[in-house]
Structures are given as structure tokens and as C-alpha cells.
LUMKE-93337 format. One record per residue (C-alpha): x, y, z; residue number from 1; chain; residue in one letter. Coordinates in Angstrom, 1 decimal, always signed. Example, Ala and Ser with C-alpha at 12.3 -4.5 7.8 and 13.67 -1.06 7.14 Angstrom:
BEGIN
+--------+--------+--------+-----+---+---+
|      X |      Y |      Z |   k | c | r |
+--------+--------+--------+-----+---+---+
|  +12.3 |   -4.5 |   +7.8 |   1 | A | A |
|  +13.7 |   -1.1 |   +7.1 |   2 | A | S |
+--------+--------+--------+-----+---+---+
This chain:
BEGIN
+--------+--------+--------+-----+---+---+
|      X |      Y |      Z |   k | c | r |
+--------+--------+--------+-----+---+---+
|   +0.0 |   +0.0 |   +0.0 |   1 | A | X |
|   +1.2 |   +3.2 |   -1.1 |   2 | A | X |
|   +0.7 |   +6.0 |   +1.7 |   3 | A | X |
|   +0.6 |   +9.4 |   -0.8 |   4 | A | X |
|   -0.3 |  +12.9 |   -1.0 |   5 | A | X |
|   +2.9 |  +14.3 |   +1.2 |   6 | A | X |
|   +3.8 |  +17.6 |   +0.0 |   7 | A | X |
|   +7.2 |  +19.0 |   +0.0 |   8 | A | X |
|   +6.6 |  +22.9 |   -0.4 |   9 | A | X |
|   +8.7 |  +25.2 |   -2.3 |  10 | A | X |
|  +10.3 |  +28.1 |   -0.1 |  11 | A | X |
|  +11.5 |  +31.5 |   -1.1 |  12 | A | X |
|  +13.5 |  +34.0 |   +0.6 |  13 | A | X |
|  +12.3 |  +37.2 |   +1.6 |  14 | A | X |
|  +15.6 |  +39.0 |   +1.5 |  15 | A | X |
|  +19.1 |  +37.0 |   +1.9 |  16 | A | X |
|  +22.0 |  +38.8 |   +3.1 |  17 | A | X |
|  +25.8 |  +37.4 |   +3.8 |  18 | A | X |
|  +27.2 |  +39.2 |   +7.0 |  19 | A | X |
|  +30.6 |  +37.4 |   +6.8 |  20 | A | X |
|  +32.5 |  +34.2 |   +6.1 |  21 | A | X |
|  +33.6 |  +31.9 |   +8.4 |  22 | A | X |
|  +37.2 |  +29.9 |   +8.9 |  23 | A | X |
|  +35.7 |  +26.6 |   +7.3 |  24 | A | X |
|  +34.6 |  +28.6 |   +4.3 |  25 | A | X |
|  +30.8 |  +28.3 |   +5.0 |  26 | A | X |
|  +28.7 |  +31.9 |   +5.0 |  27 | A | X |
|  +27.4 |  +33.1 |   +7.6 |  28 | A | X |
|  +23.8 |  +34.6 |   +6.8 |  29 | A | X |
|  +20.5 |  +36.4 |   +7.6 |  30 | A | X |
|  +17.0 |  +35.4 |   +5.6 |  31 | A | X |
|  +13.7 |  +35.2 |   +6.0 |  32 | A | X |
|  +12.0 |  +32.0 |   +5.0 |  33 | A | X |
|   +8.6 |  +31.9 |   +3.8 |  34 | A | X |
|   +6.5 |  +28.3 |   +2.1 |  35 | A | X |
|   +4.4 |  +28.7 |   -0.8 |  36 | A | X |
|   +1.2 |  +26.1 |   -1.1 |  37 | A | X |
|   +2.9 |  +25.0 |   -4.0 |  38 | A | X |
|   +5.9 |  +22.3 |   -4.4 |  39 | A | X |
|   +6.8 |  +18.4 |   -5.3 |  40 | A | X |
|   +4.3 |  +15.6 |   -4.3 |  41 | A | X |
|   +5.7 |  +12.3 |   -2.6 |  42 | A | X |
|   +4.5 |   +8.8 |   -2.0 |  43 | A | X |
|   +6.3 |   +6.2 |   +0.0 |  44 | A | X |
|   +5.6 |   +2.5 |   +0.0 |  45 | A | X |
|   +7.0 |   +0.6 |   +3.2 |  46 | A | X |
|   +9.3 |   -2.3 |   +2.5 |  47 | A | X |
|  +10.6 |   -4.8 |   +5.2 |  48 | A | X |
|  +13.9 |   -6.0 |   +3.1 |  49 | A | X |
|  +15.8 |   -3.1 |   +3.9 |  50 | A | X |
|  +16.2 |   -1.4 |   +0.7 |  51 | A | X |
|  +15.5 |   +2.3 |   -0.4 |  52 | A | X |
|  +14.1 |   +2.6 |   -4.0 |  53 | A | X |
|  +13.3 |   +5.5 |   -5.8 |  54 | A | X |
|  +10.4 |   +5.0 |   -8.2 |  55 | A | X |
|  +10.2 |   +8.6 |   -9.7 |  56 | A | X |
|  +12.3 |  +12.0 |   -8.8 |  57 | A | X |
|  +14.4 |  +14.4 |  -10.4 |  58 | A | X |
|  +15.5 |  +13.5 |  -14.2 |  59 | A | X |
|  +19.7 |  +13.9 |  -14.3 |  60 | A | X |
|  +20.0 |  +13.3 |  -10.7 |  61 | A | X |
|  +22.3 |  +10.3 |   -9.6 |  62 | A | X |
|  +20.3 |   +8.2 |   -6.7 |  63 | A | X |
|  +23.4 |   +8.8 |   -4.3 |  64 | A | X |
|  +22.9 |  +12.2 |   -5.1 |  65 | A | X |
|  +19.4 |  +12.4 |   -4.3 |  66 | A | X |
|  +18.6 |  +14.4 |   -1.3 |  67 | A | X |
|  +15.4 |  +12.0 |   -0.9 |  68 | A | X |
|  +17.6 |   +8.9 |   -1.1 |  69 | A | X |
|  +20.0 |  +10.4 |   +1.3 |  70 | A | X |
|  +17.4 |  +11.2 |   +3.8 |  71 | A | X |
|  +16.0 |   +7.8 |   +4.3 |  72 | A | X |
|  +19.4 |   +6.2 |   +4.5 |  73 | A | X |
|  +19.7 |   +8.5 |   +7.3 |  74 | A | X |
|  +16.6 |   +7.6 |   +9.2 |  75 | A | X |
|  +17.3 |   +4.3 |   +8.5 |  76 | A | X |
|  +19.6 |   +3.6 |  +11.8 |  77 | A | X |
|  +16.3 |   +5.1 |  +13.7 |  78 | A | X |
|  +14.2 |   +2.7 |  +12.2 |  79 | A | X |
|  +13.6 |   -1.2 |  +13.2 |  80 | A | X |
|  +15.9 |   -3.6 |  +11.3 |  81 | A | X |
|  +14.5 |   -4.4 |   +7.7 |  82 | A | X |
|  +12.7 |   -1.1 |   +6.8 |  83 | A | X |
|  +12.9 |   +0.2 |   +3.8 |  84 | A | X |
|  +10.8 |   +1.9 |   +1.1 |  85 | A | X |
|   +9.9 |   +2.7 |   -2.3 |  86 | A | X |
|   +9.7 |   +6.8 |   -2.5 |  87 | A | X |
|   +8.3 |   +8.4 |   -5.4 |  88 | A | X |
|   +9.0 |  +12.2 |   -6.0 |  89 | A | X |
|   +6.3 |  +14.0 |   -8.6 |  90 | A | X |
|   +8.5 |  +17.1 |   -9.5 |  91 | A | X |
|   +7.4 |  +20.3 |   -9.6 |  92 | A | X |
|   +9.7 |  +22.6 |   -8.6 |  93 | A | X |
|  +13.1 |  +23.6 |  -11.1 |  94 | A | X |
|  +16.6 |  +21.5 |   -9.8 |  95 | A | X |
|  +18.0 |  +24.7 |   -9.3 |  96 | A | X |
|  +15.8 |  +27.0 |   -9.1 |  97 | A | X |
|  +16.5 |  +28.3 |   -5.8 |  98 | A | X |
|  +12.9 |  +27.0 |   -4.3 |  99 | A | X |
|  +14.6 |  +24.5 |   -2.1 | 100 | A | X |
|  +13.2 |  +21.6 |   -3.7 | 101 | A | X |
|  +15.5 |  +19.0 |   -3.1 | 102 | A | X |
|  +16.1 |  +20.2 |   +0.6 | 103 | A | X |
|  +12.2 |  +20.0 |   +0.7 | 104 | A | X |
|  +12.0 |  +16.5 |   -0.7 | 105 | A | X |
|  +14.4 |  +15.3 |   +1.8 | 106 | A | X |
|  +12.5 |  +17.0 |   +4.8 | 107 | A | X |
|   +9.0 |  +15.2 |   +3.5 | 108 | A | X |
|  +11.1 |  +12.0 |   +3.5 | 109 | A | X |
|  +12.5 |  +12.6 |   +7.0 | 110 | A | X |
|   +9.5 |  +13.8 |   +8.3 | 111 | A | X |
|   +6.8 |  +10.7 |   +6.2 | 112 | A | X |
|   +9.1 |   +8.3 |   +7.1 | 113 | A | X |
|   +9.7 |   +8.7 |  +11.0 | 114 | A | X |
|   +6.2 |   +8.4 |  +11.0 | 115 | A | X |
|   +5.8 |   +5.6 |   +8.6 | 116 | A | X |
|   +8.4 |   +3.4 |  +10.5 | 117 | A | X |
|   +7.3 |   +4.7 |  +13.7 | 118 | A | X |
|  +11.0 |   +5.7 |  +14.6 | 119 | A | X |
|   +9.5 |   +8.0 |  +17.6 | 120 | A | X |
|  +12.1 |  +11.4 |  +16.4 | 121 | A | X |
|  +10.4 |  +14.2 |  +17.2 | 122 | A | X |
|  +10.8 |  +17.6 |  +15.1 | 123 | A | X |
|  +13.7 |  +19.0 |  +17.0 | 124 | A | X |
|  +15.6 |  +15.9 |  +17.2 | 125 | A | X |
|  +15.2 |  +15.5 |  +13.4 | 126 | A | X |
|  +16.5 |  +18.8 |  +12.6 | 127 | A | X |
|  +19.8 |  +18.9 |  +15.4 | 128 | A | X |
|  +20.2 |  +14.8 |  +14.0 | 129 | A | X |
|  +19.8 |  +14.3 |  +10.9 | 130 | A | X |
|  +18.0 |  +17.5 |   +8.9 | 131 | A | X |
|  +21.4 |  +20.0 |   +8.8 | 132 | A | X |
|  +24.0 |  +17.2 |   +7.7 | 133 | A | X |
|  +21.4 |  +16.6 |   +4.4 | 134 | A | X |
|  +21.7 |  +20.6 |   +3.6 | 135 | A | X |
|  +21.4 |  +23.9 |   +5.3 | 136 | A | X |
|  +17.8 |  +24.6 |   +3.7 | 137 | A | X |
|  +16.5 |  +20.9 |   +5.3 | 138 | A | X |
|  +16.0 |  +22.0 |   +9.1 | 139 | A | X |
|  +13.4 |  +24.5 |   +8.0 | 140 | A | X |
|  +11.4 |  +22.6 |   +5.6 | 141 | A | X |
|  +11.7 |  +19.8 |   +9.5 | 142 | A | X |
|  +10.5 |  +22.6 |  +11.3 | 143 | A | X |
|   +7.5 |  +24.0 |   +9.1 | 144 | A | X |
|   +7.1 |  +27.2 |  +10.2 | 145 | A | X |
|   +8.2 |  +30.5 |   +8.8 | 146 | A | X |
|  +11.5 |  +31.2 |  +10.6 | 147 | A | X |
|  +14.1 |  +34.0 |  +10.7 | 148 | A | X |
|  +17.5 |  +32.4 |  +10.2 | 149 | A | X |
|  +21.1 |  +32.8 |  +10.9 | 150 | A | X |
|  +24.5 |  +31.3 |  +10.8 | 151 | A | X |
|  +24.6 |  +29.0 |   +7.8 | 152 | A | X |
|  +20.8 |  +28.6 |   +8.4 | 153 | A | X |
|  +20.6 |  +26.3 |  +11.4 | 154 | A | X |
|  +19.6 |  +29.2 |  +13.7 | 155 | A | X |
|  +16.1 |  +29.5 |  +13.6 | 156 | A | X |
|  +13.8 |  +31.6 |  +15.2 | 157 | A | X |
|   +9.8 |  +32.0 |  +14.0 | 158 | A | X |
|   +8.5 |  +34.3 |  +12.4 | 159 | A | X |
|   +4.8 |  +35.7 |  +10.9 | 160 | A | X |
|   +5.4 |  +37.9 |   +7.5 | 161 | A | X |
|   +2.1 |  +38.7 |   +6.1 | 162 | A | X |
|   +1.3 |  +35.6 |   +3.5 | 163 | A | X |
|   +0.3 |  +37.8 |   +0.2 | 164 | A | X |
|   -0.1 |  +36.2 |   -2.9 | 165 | A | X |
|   +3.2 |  +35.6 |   -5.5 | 166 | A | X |
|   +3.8 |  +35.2 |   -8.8 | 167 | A | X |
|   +7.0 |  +33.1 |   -9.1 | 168 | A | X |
|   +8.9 |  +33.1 |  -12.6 | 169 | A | X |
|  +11.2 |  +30.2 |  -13.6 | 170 | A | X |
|  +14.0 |  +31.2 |  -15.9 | 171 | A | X |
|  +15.5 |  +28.2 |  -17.9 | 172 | A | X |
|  +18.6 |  +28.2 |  -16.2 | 173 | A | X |
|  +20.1 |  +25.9 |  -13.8 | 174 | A | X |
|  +22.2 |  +28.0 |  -11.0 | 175 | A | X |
|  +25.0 |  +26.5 |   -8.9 | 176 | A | X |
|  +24.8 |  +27.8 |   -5.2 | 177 | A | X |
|  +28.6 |  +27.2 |   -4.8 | 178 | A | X |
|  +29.3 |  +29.2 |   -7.7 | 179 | A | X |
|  +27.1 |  +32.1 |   -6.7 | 180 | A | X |
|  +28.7 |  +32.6 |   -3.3 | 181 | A | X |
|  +32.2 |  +32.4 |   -4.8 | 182 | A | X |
|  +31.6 |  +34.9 |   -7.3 | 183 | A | X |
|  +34.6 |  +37.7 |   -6.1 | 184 | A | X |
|  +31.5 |  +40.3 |   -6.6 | 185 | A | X |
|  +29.4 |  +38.9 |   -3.8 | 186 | A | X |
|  +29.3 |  +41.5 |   -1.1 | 187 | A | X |
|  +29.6 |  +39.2 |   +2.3 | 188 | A | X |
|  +30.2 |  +41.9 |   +4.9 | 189 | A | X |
|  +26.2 |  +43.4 |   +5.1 | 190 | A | X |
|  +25.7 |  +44.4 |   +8.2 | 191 | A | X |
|  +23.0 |  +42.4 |  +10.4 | 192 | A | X |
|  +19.7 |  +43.7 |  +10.6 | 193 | A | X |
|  +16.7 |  +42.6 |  +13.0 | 194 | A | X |
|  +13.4 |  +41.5 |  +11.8 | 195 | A | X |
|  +12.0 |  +44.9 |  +12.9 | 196 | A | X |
|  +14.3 |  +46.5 |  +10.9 | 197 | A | X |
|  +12.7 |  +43.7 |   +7.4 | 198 | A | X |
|   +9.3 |  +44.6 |   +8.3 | 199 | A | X |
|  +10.1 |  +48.8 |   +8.0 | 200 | A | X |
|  +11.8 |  +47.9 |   +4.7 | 201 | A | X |
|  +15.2 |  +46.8 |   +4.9 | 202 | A | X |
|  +16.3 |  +43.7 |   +3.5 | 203 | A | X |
|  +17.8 |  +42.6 |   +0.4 | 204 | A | X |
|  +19.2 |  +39.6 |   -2.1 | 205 | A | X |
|  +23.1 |  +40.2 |   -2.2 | 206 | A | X |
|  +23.2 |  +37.4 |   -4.6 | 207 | A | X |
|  +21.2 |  +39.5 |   -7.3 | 208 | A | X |
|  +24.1 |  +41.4 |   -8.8 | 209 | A | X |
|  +26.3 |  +38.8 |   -9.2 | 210 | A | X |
|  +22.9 |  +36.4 |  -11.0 | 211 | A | X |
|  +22.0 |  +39.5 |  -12.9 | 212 | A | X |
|  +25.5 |  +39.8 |  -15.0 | 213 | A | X |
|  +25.7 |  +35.9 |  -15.3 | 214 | A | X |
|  +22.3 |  +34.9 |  -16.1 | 215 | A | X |
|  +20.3 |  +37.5 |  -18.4 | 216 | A | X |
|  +17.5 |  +35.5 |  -18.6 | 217 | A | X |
|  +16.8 |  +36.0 |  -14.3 | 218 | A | X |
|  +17.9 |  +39.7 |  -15.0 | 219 | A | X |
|  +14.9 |  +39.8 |  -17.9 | 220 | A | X |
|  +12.5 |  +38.0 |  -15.3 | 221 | A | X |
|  +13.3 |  +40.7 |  -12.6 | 222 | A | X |
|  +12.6 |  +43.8 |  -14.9 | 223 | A | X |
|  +10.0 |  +42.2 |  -16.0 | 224 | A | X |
|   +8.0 |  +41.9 |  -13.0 | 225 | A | X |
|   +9.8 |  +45.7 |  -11.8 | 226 | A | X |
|   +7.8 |  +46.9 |  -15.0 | 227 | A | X |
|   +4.3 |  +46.0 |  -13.7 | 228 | A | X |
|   +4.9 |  +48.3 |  -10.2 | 229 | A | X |
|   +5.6 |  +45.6 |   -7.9 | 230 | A | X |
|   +9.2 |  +44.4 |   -6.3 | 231 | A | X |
|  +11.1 |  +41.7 |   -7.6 | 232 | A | X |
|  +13.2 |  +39.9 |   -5.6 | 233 | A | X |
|  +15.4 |  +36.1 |   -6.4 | 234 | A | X |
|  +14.7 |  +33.7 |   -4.4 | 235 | A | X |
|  +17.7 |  +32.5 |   -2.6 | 236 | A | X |
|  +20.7 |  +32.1 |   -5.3 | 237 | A | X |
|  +17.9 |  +31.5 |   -7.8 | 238 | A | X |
|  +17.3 |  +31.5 |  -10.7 | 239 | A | X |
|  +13.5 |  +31.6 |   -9.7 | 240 | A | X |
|  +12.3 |  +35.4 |   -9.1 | 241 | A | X |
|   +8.8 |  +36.3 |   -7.3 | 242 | A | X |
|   +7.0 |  +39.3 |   -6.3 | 243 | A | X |
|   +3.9 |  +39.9 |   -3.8 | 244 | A | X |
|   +0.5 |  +41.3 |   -5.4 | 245 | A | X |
|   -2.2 |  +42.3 |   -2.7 | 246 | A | X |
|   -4.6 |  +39.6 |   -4.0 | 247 | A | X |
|   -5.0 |  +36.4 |   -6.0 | 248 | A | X |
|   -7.1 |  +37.9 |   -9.0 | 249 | A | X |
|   -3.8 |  +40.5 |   -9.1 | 250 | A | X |
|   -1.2 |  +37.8 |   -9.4 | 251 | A | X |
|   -3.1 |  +35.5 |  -11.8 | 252 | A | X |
|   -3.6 |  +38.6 |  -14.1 | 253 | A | X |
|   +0.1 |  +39.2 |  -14.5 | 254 | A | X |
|   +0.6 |  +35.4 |  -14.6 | 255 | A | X |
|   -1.5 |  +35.3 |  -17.8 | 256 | A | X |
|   +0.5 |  +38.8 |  -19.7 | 257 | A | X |
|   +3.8 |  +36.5 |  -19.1 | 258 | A | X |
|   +5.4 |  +36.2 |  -22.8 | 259 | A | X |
|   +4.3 |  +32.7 |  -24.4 | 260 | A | X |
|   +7.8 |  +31.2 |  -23.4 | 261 | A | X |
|   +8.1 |  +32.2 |  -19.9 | 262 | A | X |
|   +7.3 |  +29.8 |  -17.0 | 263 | A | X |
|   +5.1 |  +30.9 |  -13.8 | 264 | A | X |
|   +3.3 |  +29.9 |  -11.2 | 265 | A | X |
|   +0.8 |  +31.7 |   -8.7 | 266 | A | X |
|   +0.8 |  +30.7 |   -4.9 | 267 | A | X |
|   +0.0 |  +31.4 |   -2.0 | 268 | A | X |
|   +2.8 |  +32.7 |   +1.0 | 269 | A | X |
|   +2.0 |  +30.4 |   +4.0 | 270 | A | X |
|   +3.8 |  +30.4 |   +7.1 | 271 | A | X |
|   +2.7 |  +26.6 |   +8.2 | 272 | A | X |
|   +3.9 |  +24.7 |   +6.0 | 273 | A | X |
|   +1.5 |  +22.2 |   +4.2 | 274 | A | X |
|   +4.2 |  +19.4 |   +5.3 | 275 | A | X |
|   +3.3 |  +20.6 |   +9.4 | 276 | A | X |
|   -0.4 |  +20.6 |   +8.2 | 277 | A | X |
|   -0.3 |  +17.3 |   +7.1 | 278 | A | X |
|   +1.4 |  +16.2 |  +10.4 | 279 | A | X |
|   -1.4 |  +18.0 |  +12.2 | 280 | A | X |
|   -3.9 |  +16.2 |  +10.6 | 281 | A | X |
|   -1.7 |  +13.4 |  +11.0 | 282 | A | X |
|   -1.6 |  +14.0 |  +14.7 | 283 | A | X |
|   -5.8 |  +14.6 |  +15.0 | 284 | A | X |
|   -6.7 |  +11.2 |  +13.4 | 285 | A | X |
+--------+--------+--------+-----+---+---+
């Protein structure tokens, strides 16, 4: 029996600065992330011989490299001897696109599967245990709420931005993370704002300059959406770009005046995730 419809929501960033660079070489930053009701569908199948299978995920993606692969091998010591499962991933969200889809997919794995092997983790455990070593994005998705974070992510603190509507553009370009932040024009000294400071209009993607010269077609997507009277901000290291618009009818309108090649998608901003809803319902049955 196939247990289905867990969601692994796409993220974007509110603003992401770099305040400086540690001695391992990791960035130390501020963001603000923020789910959209929109991402990758999983289903998991539980097996008792021990192997992990992945029926479906991301095309191009080596199954040692998959963050979804990865996750369940390491639940797996958490689990009762023989567990395994078949996992398969129904991809929505660009391989990087800077959405955080395969840290989401890996969260929704963590997460589906504790519960699914009855490995007893809670939330908190997941995310100090097993959530930060899959990728710095992965705690969050654990956590499923709306968080302020710091360091090289791991420090997380909630938060409630106001959940307007976005339109989210998808450029057809593929952008490395690693190659963003060691691009010698990345400015990695910002100094650290607070959350009060976000919310009366400070805040900013440091990674936009550098994406802008490198990629034109995320540079096109951001004017684009400038043009129509709203701000346009990257998501992350991109290349996906998004804007709020007061309403839905708003968003979908400029959805629909996107040139015939462009990809876009309208969502909602949510600050509980639909992978904590699902838990919760989980948790009311």
C-alpha cells in the first residue's frame, strides 16, 4: 500500500543577506523564510527488506545524489531492522531553481518516514540529528514554520510575515549555489539587521548582482516583474524570481500577460507549511 499525497513545499527568501565568512569557508547569513502552497508531491511504499528505491524524482539526478535517497538512508539507523521503502518524488519545482526543492523532498522524506516506521524522532531531534547534515535549507522545511535564520541557516527563530499572494517566474537556467557565493562580486560583509528593521523595509538579495551579470534571462525576469509596479526579488541564489501582489485575482492577471515562453506559477505565501499541516492532521486522526 502506497501512503501518498505528502507535500514538500517550495520556499523562497524574503531577503538574503551574507554578513561574513567563516574559517571553514561556510557563509554566515540572515534570511527570512517563507512556504508557498505550492511544491513536489511524494508517496512512500514501506518495505521490510531493507532497501531504499526510488520510483520517480528528479530527471539527471544520480540516486546517491538524491537528497530523498539520502534522507531515508539517514533515518534508517532510527528505524527497526528491515525497513525500507519505495519513494516516489512528482517534481514540480526547477533543480536549481532556488525553491529549495530537493532540501524539501528530503525534509517530506524525513518527516513521512519517521512516522511511517514509527522511529518515535520528534521535530527538534530531526533537525539537530539528521535534517542539517542533508543541507542547510533541510532544518526549515523539519521545522514548518516561517522562521528568521542565521549562521549557515541552522539558527532559527519563527516568524509571521504577512502571506500575500506571488507570482513566481522560472528562468530556464540551472544555477550552482557554490558558484554564486564564490563569485569575487558577492558583497559578504552586510551588516546584520533585525526582523523589525525587514518589516520597516530593509532587507535585500546580495546574490542579485552577481545572478544579474551571469544569467540575463533571471535579470529579464526581474525587470520584467519591476515593469508592472511591484518588487522583484530572487529567491535564494535563484534562478527563480517572485513578487507579492495584494490579492490572487492580481497575481493571476500578470501570470496570464507573461510572454508565451516564460514559466510561472501563482501561490499562496503560508507560514505553516502544508508538510506541518499534514502532520497535524496526521496528529488529530
Amino acid at each position: 500500500m502506497w501512503s501518498c499525497a505528502w507535500p514538500a513545499p517550495a520556499k523562497i527568501n524574503l531577503f538574503l543577506h551574507v554578513t561574513g565568512r567563516r574559517a571553514d569557508g561556510y557563509h554566515e547569513l540572515q534570511t527570512l523564510f517563507q512556504f508557498l502552497d505550492h511544491g513536489d508531491g511524494l508517496a512512500f511504499r514501506v518495505r521490510r527488506d531493507g532497501r531504499v528505491r526510488r520510483r520517480f524524482g528528479a530527471t539527471g539526478v544520480a540516486r546517491a545524489d538524491d537528497l530523498a535517497v539520502r534522507a531515508a538512508w539517514a533515518l534508517q539507523p532510527h528505524a527497526a531492522d528491515g525497513m525500507g521503502a519505495d519513494i516516489a518524488v512528482t517534481k514540480r519545482l526547477p533543480v536549481g531553481g532556488g525553491l529549495g526543492g530537493g532540501s524539501s523532498d528530503a525534509a517530506t522524506v524525513l518527516v513521512a518516514l519517521n512516522h511511517l516506521w514509527r522511529c518515535g524522532l520528534d521535530r527538534a531531534a530531526a533537525r539537530r540529528d539528521l535534517a542539517l547534515g542533508l543541507g542547510a535549507d533541510v532544518p526549515v522545511f523539519v521545522r514548518g514554520h516561517a522562521a528568521w535564520a542565521e549562521g549557515v541557516g541552522e539558527r532559527l527563530e519563527p516568524a509571521e510575515p504577512r502571506e500575500p499572494w506571488y507570482l513566481v517566474l522560472v528562468p530556464p537556467v540551472t544555477i550552482s549555489t557554490a558558484a554564486v557565493f564564490a563569485d569575487p562580486e558577492l558583497t559578504r560583509h552586510t551588516p546584520p539587521i533585525t526582523i523589525r528593521d525587514f518589516l520597516s523595509g530593509a532587507g535585500s538579495n546580495v546574490c542579485e548582482g552577481p545572478v544579474r551579470r551571469r544569467f540575463p534571462e533571471v535579470a529579464a525576469a526581474l525587470d520584467w516583474l519591476a515593469a508592472r509596479g511591484v518588487t522583484a526579488r530572487l529567491s535564494g541564489t535563484g534562478a527563480s524570481v517572485f513578487a507579492a501582489f495584494t490579492d490572487e485575482g492580481s497575481a493571476r492577471r500578470a501570470r496570464r500577460a507573461l510572454p508565451a515562453a516564460w514559466r510561472g506559477f501563482v501561490a499562496r505565501g503560508r507560514n505553516h507549511s502544508p508538510l506541518a499541516t499534514r502532520l497535524d492532521a496526521l496528529a488529530g486522526d
